[in-house]
C-alpha positions, 0 to 999 in steps of 0.5 A: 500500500505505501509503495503504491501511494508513493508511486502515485504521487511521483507519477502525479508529480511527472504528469503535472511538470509535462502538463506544464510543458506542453501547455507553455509550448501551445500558447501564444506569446501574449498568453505567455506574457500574461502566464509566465511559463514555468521554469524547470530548475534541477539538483544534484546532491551529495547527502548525509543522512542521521538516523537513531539505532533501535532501542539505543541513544546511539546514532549513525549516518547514511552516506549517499546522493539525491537528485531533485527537479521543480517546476515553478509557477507564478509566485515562488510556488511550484511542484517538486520531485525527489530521489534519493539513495543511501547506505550504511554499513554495520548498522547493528553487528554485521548488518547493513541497510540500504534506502531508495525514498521517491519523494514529491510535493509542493514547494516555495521559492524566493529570493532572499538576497545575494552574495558579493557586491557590484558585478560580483554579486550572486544571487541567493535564494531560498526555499521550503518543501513538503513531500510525500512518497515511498522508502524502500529499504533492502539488503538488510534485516528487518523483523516479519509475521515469518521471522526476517525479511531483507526488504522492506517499504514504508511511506515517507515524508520529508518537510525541510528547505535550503539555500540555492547560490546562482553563480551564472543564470544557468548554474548554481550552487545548493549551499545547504539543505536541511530535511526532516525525515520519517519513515515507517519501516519495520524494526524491534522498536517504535517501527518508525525512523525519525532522521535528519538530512542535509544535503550539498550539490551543485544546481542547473536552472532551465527557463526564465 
């Protein structure tokens, strides 16, 4: 069930920035004055990830990498898709887990000043997101009504926001990117995962 619901809504995500795509291409350029096509702006990322062991205070960190897109619209407002992947080694004795999260949602956008002076400045802006979609955990251990199971699926949420630099109106810099995380995947505790992401990576702005 949550593997479906987060397939649904990375679907509906795809088909509403293809929507977008072809209706800008049909309009007229005074209809295009008037609507402001949407731009297409995309990330890729390096990711930490923190996560708490079950039934210990101790915590550990995935390592991986995500990649993201958003559509914006009028005002800052805008659809966003997410994909990410991480690993962990030795998470319990001679246990490893590894996460795919397929992510999408609304996010808001806006310039929130520059870096630099004059001819050097750099435009800085900033965002926050809300998304919703599906983890999939594997090669792992995770408890099951047979006993043990290697993978596992779980909703995810993820709510958050960061900084993107402009370093030339095509390419950018995500200066940091701080997310909230949870999931619901099968464990010998609570059967649900409270983490902290970051993420840094480099942007690419298509459109206006």
């Amino acid at each position: 069930m949550h593997r479906s619901i987060g397939k649904m809504a990375l679907l509906v995500g795809v088909c509403m920035m293809t929507a977008a795509a072809v209706w800008a291409q049909q309009e007229t350029t005074e209809e295009r004055a008037s609507w402001k096509p949407a731009s297409i702006d995309v990330a890729a990322s390096f990711s930490p990830e923190r996560a708490q062991q079950v039934g210990s205070a101790s915590s550990f960190w995935f390592m991986g990498a995500g990649a993201d897109a958003v559509a914006t619209y009028k005002n800052g407002f805008g659809l966003s898709v997410a994909l990410n992947g991480e690993h962990s080694s030795n998470v319990s004795p001679g246990v490893d887990l590894n996460k795919v999260t397929f992510l999408a949602g609304p996010r808001w956008t806006a310039r929130s000043g520059q870096i630099g002076h004059g001819k050097q400045a750099r435009p800085l802006h900033i965002f926050v997101e809300g998304l919703l979609g599906d983890a999939h955990a594997f090669n792992s251990l995770f408890p099951s009504t047979s006993g043990t199971t290697s993978s596992a699926d779980s909703l995810a949420v993820q709510a958050g926001g960061g900084f993107n630099l402009d370093l030339t109106p095509r390419y950018g810099l995500r200066l940091a990117q701080i997310d909230y995380v949870r999931t619901a995947l099968p464990n010998n505790g609570s059967g649900s995962q409270n983490d902290l992401r970051l993420a840094f990576g480099f942007t690419l702005h298509l459109g206006r």
